[in-house]
Structures are given as structure tokens and as C-alpha cells.
Backbone as JSON, one array per atom type, in Angstrom:
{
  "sequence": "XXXXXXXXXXXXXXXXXXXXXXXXXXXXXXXXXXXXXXXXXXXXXXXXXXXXXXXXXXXXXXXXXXXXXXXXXXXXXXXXXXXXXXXXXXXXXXXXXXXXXXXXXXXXXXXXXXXXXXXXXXXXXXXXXXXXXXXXXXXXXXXXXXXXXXXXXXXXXXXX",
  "N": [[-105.88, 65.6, -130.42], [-107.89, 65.29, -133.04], [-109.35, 63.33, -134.89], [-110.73, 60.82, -135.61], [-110.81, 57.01, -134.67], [-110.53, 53.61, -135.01], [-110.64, 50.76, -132.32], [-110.43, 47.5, -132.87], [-112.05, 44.2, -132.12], [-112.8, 41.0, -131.13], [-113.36, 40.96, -128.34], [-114.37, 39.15, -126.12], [-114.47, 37.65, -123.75], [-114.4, 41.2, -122.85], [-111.54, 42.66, -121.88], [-109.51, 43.39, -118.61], [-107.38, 44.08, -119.36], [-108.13, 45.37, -122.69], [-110.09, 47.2, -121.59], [-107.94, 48.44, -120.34], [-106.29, 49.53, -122.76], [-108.43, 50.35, -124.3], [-108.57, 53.1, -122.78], [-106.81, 54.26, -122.49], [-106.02, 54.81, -125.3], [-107.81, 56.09, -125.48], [-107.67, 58.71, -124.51], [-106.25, 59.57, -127.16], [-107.74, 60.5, -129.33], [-109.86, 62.31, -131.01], [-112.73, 60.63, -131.07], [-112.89, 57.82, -130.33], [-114.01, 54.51, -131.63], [-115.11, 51.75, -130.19], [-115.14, 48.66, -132.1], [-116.95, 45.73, -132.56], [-116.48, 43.28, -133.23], [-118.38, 40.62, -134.98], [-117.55, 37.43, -135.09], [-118.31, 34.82, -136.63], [-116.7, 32.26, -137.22], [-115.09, 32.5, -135.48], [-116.28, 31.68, -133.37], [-117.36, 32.47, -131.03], [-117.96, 32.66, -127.38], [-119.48, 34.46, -126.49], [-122.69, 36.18, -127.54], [-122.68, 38.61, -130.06], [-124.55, 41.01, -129.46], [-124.48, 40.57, -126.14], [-121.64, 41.2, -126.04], [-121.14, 43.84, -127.05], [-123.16, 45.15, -125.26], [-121.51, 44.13, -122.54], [-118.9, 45.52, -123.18], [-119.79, 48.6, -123.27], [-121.0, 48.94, -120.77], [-118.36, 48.71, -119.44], [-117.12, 50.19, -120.33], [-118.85, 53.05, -119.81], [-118.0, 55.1, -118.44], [-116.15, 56.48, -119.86], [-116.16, 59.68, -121.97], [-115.48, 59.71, -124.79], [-116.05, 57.67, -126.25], [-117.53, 54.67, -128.53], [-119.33, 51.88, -128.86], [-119.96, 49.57, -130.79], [-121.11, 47.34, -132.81], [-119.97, 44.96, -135.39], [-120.09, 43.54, -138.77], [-118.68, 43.63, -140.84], [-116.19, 43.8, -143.56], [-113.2, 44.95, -141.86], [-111.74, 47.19, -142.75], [-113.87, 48.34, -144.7], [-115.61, 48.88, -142.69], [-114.04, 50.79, -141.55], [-114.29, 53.32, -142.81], [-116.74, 53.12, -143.36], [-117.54, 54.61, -140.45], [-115.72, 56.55, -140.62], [-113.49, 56.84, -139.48], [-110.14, 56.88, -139.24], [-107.49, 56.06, -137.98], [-106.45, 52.94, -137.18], [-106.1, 51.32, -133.99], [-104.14, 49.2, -132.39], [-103.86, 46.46, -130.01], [-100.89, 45.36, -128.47], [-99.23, 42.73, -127.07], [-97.15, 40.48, -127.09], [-94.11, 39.0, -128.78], [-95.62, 36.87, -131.42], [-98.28, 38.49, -130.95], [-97.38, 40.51, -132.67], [-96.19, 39.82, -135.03], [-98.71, 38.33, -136.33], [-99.77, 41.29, -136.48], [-98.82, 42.65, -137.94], [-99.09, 40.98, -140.51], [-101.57, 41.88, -140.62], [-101.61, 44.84, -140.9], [-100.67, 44.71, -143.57], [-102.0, 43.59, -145.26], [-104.74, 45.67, -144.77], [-103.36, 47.64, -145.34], [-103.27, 47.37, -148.0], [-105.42, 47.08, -148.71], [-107.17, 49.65, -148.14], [-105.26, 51.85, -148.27], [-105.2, 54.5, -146.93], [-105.98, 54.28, -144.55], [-104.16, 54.47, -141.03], [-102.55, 52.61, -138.74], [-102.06, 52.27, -135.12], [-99.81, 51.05, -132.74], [-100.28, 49.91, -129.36], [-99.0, 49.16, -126.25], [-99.85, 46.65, -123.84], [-100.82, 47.87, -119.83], [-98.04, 46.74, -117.96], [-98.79, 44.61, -116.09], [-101.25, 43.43, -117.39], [-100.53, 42.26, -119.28], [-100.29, 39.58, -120.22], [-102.56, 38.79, -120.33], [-105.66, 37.38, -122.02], [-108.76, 37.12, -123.78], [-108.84, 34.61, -124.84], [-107.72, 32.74, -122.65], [-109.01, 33.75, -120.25], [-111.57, 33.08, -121.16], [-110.91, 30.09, -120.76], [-109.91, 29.13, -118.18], [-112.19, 30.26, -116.7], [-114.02, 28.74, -117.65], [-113.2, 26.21, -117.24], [-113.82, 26.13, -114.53], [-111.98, 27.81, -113.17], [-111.02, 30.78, -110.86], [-111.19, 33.44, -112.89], [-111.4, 36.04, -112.16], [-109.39, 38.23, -111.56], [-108.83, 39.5, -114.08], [-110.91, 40.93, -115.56], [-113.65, 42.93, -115.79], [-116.49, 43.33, -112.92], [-118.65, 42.82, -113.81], [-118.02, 41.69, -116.37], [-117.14, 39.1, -115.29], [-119.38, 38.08, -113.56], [-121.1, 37.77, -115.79], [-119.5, 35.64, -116.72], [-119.09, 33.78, -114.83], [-121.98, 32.77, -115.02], [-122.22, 31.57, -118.02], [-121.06, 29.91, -117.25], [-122.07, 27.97, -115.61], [-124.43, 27.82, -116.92]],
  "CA": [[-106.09, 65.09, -131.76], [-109.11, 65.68, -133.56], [-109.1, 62.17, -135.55], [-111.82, 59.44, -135.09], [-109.89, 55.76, -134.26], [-111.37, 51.99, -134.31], [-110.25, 49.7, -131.57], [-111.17, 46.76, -133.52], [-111.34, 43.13, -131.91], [-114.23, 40.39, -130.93], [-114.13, 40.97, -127.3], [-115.09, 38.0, -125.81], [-115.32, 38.95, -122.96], [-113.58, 42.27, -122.66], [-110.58, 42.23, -120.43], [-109.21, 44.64, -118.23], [-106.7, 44.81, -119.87], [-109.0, 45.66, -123.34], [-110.13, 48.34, -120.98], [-106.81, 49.92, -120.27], [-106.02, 49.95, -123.91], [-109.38, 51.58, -124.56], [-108.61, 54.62, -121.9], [-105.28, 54.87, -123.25], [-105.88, 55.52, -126.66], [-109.21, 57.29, -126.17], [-106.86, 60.3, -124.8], [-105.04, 60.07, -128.18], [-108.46, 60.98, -130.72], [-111.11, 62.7, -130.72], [-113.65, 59.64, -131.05], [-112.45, 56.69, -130.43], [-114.6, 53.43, -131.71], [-114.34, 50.25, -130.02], [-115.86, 47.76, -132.87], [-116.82, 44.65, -131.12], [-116.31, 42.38, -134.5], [-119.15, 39.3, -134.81], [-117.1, 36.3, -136.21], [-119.05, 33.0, -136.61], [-115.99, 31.61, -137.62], [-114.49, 32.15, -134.41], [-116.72, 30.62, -132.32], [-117.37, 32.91, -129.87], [-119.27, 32.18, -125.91], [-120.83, 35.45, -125.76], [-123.26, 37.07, -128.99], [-122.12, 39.81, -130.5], [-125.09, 41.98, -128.63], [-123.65, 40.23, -125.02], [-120.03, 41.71, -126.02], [-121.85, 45.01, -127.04], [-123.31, 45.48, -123.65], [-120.55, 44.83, -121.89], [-118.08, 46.8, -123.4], [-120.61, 49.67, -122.95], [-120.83, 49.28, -119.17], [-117.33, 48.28, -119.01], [-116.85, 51.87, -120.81], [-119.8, 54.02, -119.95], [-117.51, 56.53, -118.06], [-115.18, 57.13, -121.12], [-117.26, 59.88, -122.74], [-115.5, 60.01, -126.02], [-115.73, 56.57, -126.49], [-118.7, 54.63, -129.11], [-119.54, 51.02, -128.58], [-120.59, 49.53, -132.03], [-121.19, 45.87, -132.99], [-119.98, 44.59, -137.16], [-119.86, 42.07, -139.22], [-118.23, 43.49, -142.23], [-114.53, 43.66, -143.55], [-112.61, 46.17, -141.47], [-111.39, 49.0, -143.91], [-114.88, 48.66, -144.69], [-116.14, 49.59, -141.45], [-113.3, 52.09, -141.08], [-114.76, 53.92, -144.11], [-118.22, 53.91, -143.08], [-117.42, 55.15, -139.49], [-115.18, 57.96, -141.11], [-111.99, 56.78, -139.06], [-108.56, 57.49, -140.25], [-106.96, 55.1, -137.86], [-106.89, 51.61, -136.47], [-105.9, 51.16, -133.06], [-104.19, 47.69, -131.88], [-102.65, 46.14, -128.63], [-99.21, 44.49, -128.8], [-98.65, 41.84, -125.78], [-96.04, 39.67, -127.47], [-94.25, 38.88, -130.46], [-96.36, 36.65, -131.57], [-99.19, 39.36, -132.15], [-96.86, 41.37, -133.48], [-96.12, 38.77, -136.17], [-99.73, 38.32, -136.68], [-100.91, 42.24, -136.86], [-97.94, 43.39, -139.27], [-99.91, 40.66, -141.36], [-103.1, 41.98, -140.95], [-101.43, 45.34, -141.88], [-100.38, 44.31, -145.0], [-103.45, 43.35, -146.33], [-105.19, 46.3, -144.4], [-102.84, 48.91, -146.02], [-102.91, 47.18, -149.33], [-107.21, 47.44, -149.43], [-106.84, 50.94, -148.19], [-103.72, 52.22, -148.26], [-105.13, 55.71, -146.4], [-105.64, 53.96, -142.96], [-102.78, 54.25, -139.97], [-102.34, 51.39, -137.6], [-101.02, 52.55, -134.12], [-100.21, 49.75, -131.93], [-100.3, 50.06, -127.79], [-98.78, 47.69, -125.34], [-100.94, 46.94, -122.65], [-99.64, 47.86, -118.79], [-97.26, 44.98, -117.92], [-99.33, 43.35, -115.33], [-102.0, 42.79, -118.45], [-99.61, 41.75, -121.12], [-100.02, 38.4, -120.45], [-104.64, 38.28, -120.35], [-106.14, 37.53, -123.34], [-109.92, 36.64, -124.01], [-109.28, 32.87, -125.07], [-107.05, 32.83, -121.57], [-109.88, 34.45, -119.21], [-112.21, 31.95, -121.26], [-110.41, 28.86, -120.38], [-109.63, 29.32, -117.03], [-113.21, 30.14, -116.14], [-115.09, 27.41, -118.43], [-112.37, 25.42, -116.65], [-114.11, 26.26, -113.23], [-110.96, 28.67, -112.22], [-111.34, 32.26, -110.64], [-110.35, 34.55, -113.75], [-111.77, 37.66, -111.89], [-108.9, 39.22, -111.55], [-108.56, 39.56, -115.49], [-111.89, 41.34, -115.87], [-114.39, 43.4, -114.43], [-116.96, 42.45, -112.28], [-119.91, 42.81, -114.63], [-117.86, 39.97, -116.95], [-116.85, 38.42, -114.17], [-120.52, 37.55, -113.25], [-121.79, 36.97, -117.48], [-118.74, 34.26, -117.43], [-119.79, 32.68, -114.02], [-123.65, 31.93, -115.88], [-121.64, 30.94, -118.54], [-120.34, 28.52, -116.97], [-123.47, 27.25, -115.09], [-125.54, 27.51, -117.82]],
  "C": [[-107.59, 64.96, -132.0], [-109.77, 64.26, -134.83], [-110.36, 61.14, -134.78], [-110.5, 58.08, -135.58], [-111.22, 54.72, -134.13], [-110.33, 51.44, -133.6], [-110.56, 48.51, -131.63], [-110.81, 45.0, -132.51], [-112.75, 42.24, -131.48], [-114.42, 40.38, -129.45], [-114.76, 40.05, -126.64], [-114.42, 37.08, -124.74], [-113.93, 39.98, -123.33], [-112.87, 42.01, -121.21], [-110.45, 43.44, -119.76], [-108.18, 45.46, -118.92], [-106.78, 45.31, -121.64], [-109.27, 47.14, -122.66], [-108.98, 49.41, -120.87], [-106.49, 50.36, -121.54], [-107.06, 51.23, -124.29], [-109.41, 52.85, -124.18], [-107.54, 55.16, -122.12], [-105.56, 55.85, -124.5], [-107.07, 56.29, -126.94], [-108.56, 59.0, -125.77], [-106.22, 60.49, -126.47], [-105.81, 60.5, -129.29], [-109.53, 61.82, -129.92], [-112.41, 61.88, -130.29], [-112.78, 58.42, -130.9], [-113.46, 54.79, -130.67], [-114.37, 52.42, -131.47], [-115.73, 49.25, -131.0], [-115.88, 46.56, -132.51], [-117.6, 43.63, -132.87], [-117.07, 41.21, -134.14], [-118.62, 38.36, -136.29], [-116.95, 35.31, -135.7], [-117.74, 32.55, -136.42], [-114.97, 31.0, -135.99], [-114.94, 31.5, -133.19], [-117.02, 30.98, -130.95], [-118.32, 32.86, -128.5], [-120.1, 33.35, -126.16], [-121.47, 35.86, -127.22], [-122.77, 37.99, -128.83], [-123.18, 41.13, -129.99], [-124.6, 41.52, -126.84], [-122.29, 41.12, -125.07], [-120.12, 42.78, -126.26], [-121.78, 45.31, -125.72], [-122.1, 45.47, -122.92], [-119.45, 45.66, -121.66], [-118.81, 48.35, -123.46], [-120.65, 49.91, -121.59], [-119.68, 48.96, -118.78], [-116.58, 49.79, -118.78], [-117.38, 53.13, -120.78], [-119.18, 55.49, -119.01], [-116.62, 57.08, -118.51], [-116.48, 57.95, -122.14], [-117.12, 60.17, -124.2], [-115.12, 58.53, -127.07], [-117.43, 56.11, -127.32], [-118.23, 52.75, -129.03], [-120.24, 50.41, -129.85], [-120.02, 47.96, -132.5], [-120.7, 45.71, -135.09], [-119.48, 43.93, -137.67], [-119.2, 41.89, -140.85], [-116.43, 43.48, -142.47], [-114.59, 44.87, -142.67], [-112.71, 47.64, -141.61], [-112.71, 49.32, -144.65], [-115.91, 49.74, -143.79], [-115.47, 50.98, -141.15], [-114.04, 53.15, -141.55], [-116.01, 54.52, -143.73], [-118.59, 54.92, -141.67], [-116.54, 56.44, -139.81], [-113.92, 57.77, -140.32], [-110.84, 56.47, -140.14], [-107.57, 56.71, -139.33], [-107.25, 54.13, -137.0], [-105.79, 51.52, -135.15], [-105.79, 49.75, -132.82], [-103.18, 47.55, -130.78], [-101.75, 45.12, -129.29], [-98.84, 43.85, -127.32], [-97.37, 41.54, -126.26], [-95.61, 39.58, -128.65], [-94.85, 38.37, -131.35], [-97.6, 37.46, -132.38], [-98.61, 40.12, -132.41], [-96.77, 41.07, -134.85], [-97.42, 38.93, -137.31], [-100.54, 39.7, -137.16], [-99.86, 42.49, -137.63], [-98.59, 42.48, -140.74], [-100.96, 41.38, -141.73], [-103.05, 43.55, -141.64], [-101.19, 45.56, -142.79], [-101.58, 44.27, -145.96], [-104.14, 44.55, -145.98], [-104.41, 47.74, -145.3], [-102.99, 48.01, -147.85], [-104.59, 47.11, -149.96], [-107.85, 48.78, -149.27], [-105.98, 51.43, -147.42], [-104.21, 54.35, -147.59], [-105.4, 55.69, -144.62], [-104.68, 53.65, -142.37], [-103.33, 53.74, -139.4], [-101.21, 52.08, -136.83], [-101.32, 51.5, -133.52], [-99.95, 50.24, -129.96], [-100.01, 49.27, -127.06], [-99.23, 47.76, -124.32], [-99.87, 46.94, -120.96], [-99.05, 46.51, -118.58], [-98.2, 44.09, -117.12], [-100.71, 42.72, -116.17], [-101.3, 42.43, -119.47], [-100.12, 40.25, -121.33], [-101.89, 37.79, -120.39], [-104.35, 38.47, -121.59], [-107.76, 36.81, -123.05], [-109.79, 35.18, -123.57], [-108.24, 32.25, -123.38], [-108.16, 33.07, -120.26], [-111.24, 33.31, -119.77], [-112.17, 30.49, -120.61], [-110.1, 28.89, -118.84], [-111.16, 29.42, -116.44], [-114.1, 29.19, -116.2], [-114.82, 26.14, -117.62], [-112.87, 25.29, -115.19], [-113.19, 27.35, -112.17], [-111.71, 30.03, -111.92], [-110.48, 33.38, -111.86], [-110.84, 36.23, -113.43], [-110.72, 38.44, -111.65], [-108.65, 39.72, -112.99], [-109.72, 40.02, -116.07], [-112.8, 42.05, -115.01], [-115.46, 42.93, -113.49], [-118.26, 41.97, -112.92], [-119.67, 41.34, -115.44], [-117.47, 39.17, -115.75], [-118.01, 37.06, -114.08], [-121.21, 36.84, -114.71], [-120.72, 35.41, -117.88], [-119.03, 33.18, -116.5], [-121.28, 32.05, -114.83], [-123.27, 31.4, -117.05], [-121.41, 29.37, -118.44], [-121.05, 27.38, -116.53], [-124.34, 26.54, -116.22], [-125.53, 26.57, -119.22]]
}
């Protein structure tokens, strides 16, 4: 497939299982963009150049993969990146609930972007960011739920 794709999400930190999604669906386009979304709102530990970087060295041996930081609507971004579809993981029902929302509104501000969704391998279904956050902030070992690069940016984290 000859199709440019966003993998849209704030990353914070990137998981592994973030990663497998990313190597999944970068066989399925031509380009595949992981957009590493900066939102104040959410409150996130790492800056939006921190979550850059590491999804760049998380990903630097996917070579049809683009690493790109933004702070605008979505279908905005889609638009200006020239992708034609949005790429999302599916753990539980839950975010299932939550992204058939977000396609709603997403197909109803442009109604020419596809949403494929991907379920991550089973033994990642159950990581998530605010999960690999808490556990580490917490003082726990969440290295198996990341690579070693975050691993080490969530230990100084935690120190610092």
C-alpha cells in the first residue's frame, strides 16, 4: 500500500507495546506518521520534544516510519501531512467506546479520513502510558513495559 497513515497519540512515554503497533502498521502504508500530540491539558511528565526523541530512537530502525511533534486538531494535521488514514490501537472495550467517539467527530470534520484500528500483541494489551507512569513515579520496576532508553528518561524522572 502506497498510502501515507498517522499513528496519532501523546506518547508519554512510548510503550513497547506503542512500538509493536508502530511496526505493525508501518508494513500496511507506504509512510507511516507517528504524531506525538503536545496536550497541555493532559498534563504530560515528558515535553513534547522528550516524547519526540524517544519515539525516534525507539523507531530509528523502521525506515518508513516519520517522527513528528503537533499541537493542532487532528484532521488538521492529517491534511497537512497528506495522510488518508488514521491508525489506532484497541486494548479493551473501553477504548473502543472512547475511539468510535473520536471517530464520529473525526469523520464528521472530514469525512475523507479512514480509521483502522490494531490490537496490540496480547502480552501488551494490558500497558498503557498512564500505567508505565504510575508504577514507576510509584518507585516500581515498569521496564518490562518499555524500552530501555525510556526505561532510563523515567528512572531521572523519578529522581529528579
Amino acid at each position: 500500500m502506497k498510502s501515507k497513515a498517522l499513528f496519532p497519540g501523546t506518547f508519554d512515554p512510548i510503550t513497547l507495546g506503542h512500538e509493536d503497533l508502530v511496526r505493525r502498521a508501518a508494513r500496511l502504508f507506504g509512510t507511516l506518521v507517528v504524531a506525538v500530540a503536545n496536550s497541555p491539558r493532559k498534563g504530560t511528565l515528558f515535553t513534547i520534544d522528550e516524547r519526540v526523541a524517544m519515539a525516534r530512537e525507539a523507531l530509528h530502525d523502521v525506515g518508513n516510519v516519520e517522527i513528528v511533534g503537533f499541537g493542532s486538531l487532528l484532521v488538521h494535521f492529517a491534511r497537512e501531512q497528506g495522510a488518508s488514514v488514521i491508525v489506532r490501537g484497541l486494548r479493551t472495550v473501553a477504548d473502543f467506546e472512547y475511539e468510535m467517539q473520536m471517530v464520529g467527530v473525526n469523520r464528521t470534520l472530514d469525512p475523507s479520513l479512514e480509521v483502522i484500528f490494531l490490537a496490540p500483541e496480547p502480552k501488551q494489551a494490558f500497558v498503557s502510558s498512564t500505567h508505565v507512569r504510575e508504577v514507576s513515579l510509584h518507585g516500581g520496576d515498569a521496564s518490562a513495559f518499555v524500552s530501555a532508553l525510556v526505561w532510563e528518561a523515567l528512572k531521572k524522572k523519578r529522581i529528579g
